[in-house]
C-alpha positions in Angstrom: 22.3 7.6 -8.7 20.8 3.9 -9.1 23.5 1.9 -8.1 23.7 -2.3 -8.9 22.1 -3.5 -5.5 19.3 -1.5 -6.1 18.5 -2.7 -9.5 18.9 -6.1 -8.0 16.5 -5.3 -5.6 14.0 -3.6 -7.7 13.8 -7.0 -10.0 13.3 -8.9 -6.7 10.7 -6.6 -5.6 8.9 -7.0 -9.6 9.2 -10.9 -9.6 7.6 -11.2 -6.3 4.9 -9.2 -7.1 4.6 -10.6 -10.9 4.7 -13.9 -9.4 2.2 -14.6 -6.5 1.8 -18.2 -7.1 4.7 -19.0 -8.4 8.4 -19.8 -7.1 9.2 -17.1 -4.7 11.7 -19.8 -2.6 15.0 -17.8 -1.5 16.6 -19.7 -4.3 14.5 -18.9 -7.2 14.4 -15.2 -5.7 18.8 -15.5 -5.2 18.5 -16.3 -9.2 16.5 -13.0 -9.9 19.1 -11.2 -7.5 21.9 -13.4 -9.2 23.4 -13.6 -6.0 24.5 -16.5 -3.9 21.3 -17.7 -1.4 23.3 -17.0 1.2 24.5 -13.4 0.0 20.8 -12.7 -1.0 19.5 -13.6 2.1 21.4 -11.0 4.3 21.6 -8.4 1.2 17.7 -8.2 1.1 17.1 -8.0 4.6 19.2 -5.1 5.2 18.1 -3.1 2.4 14.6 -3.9 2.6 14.7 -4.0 6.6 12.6 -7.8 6.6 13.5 -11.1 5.4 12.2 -11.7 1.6 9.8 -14.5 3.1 7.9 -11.8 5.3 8.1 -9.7 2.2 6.8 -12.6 0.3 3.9 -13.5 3.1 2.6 -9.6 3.4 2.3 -9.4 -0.5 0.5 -12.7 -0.8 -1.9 -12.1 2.1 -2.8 -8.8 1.1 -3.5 -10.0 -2.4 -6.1 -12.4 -0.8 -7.7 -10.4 1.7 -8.5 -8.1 -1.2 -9.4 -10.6 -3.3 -12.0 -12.1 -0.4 -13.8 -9.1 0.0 -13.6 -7.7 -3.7 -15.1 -10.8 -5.3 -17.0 -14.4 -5.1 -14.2 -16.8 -5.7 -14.0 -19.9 -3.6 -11.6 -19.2 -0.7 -9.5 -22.7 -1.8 -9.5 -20.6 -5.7 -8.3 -17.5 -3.7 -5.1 -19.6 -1.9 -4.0 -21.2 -4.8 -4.0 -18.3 -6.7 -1.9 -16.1 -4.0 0.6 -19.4 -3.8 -1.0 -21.4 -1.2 -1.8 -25.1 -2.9 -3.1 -26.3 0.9 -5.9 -24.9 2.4 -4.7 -25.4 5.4 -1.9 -23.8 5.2 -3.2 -20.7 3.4 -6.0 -20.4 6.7 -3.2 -20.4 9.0 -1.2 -18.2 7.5 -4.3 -16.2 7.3 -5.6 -16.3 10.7 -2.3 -15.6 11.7 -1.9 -12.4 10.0 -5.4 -10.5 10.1 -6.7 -12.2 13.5 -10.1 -13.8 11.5 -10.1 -16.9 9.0 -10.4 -16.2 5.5 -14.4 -16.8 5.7 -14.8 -14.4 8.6 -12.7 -12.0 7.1 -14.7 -12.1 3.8 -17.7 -12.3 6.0 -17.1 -9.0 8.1 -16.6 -7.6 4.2 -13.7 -5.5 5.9 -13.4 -3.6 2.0 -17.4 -3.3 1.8 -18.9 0.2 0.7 -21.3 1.6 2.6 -24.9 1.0 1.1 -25.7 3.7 -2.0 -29.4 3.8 -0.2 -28.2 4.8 2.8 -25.9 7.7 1.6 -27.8 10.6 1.5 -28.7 10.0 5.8 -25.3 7.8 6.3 -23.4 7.7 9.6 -19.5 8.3 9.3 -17.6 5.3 10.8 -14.2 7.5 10.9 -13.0 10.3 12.0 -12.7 13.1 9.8 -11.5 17.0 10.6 -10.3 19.9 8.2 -6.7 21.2 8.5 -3.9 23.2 7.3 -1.0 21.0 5.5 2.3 22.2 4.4 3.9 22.1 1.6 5.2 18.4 0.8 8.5 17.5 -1.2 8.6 13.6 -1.7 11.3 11.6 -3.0 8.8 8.7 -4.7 8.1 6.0 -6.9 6.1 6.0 -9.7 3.3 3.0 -10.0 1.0 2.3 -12.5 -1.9 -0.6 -11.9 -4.3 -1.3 -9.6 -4.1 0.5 -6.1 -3.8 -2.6 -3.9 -0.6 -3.4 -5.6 1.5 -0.1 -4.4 3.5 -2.4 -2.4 5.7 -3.2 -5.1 6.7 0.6 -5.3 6.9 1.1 -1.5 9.4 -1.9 -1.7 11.8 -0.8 -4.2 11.4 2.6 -2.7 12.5 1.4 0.5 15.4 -0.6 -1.1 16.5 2.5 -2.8 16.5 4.8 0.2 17.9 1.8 2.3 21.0 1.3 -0.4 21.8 5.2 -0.2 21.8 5.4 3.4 19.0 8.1 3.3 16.3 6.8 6.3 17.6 9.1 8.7 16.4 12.1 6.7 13.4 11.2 5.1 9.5 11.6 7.1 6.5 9.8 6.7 5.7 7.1 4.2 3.1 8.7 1.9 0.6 7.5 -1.0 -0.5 10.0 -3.6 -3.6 8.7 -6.3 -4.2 10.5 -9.1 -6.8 8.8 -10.8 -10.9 7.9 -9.7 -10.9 4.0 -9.3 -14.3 4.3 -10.5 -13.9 5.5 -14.6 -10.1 4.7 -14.9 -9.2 0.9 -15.5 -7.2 -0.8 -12.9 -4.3 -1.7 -15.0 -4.2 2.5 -16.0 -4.2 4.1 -12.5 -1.3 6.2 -11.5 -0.4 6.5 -8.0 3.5 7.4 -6.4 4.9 5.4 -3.1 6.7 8.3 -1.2 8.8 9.8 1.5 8.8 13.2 2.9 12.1 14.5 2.1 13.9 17.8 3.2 14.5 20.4 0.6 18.4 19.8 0.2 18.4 16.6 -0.1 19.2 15.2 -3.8 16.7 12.9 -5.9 17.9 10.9 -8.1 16.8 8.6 -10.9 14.9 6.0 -10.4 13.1 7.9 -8.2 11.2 11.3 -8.7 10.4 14.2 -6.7 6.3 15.1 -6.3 4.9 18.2 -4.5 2.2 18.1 -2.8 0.5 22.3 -2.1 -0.1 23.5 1.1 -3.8 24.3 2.3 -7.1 23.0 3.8 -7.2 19.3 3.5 -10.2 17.3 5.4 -8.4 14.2 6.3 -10.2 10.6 7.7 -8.3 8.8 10.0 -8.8 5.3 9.3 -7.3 2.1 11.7 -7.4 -1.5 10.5 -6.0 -3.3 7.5 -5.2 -1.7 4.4 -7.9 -3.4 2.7 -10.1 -1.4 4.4 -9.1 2.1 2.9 -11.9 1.7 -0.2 -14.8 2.1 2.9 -12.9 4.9 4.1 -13.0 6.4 0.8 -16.8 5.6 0.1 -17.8 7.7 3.5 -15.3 10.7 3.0 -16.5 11.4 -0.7 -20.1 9.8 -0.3 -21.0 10.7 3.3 -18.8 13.4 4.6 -18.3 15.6 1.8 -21.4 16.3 0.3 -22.6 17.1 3.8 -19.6 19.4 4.4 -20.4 22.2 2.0 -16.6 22.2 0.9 -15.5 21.8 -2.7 -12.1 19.6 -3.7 -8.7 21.3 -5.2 -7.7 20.5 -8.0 -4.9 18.4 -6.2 -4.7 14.8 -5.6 -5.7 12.4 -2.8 -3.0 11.5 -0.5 -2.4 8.5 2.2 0.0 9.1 5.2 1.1 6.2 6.6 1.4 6.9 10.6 3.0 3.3 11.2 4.0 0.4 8.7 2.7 -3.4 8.4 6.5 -4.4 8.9 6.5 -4.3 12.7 2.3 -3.5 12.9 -0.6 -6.1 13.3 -2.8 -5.2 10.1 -5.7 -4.1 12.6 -3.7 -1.4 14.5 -2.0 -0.1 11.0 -3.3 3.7 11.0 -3.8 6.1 7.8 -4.8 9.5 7.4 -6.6 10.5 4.4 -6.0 13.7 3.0 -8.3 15.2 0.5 -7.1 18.9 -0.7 -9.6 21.8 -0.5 -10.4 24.8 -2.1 
């Protein structure tokens, strides 16, 4: 049962994430909490496991490397918009965190698809192999929106688990989509943030137990930045599949998460991509 940390944490999690430019100082995040700064301070990092700043940093990074290689903004447009008023400050933070500057990054085009000419006789970049999954019961979060803002549900999942005292029993951090990026609107795609739980353990509101079927599953195994995954995706359903001969279930895609950006350079992050088959 949700208990009042948790829902403390959860607003935190939803004004950091509402907010990228805005005030996301420990104080103004303490007010959210309504906690003291110095009660917040220790009360977030041991639920959510980081400090709120390196919460704050990953969120407003990501939002920029995605919004580098998804679009033609000016990079100084880009930092002000993810809360970084000096450039200088927003390309250090950058270097820092993805090893490139923000024009290198954008350069590279780490979240490019692969040319539609060049499908049909395409090479895959990633790894890709067919085998048997299990059953899955997750203990999840529900999130509606774009894709490349799931972070807000893996947060307040983590502060919920991390409030009940539940990490030692729960597996993998797993991502299930529903919904084609391609003829559903951003702001109307469904996605859950999830952990593998075992089947004893209770789930309680807020969070909701999803099951994922057992059976074939090609899965890519991709390694870089999460801003990455959308080429992964282009080669497994452009490249891979149609040369595969297999047909997809009637089952949704799912990420597995095989390490986590809070204690992983972005580049050596690794994700499996699971696509169910018939």
């Amino acid at each position: 049962m949700s208990n009042g940390y948790e829902r403390r944490m959860r607003r935190v999690v939803d004004h950091i994430h509402d907010n990228p430019s805005g005030d996301l100082s420990l104080d103004a995040l303490a007010d959210v909490a309504a906690l003291s700064r110095f009660h917040f301070h220790r009360v977030y990092a041991a639920i959510a496991g980081e400090t709120a700043t390196s919460t704050v940093r990953r969120m407003r990074l990501h939002r920029a490397a995605v919004a580098l290689v998804q679009g033609k903004d000016p990079v100084a447009s880009i930092a002000r918009r993810v809360g970084y008023p000096q450039m200088a400050s927003f390309v250090r933070a950058f270097s820092g965190h993805y090893g490139l500057t923000p024009a290198a990054f954008r350069k590279r085009g780490e979240l490019r698809p692969f040319p539609l000419q060049l499908s049909p006789k395409g090479q895959l970049m990633f790894p890709v192999t067919i085998r048997t999954e299990p059953e899955r019961r997750l203990a999840a979060a529900p999130h509606q929106g774009p894709y490349t803002e799931i972070a807000r549900a893996f947060e307040k999942l983590g502060s919920t688990v991390a409030a009940r005292c539940l990490h030692g029993r729960l597996g993998h951090m797993i991502g299930v989509y529903y919904d084609s990026p391609s003829d559903v609107k951003p702001a109307d795609l469904r996605s859950h943030a999830a952990l593998e739980a075992p089947p004893d353990l209770p789930i309680d509101p807020p969070l909701e137990v999803v099951t994922l079927p057992a059976g074939r599953h090609a899965v890519l195994t991709f390694t870089g930045p999460y801003a990455g995954l959308q080429a992964a995706y282009d080669q497994l359903f452009g490249i891979w599949l149609p040369q595969s001969g297999e047909s997809p279930a009637d089952s949704p895609v799912f990420e597995i998460y095989l390490n986590t950006p809070m204690d992983t350079a972005p580049a050596d992050l690794v994700t499996e991509l699971c696509l169910p088959l018939r």
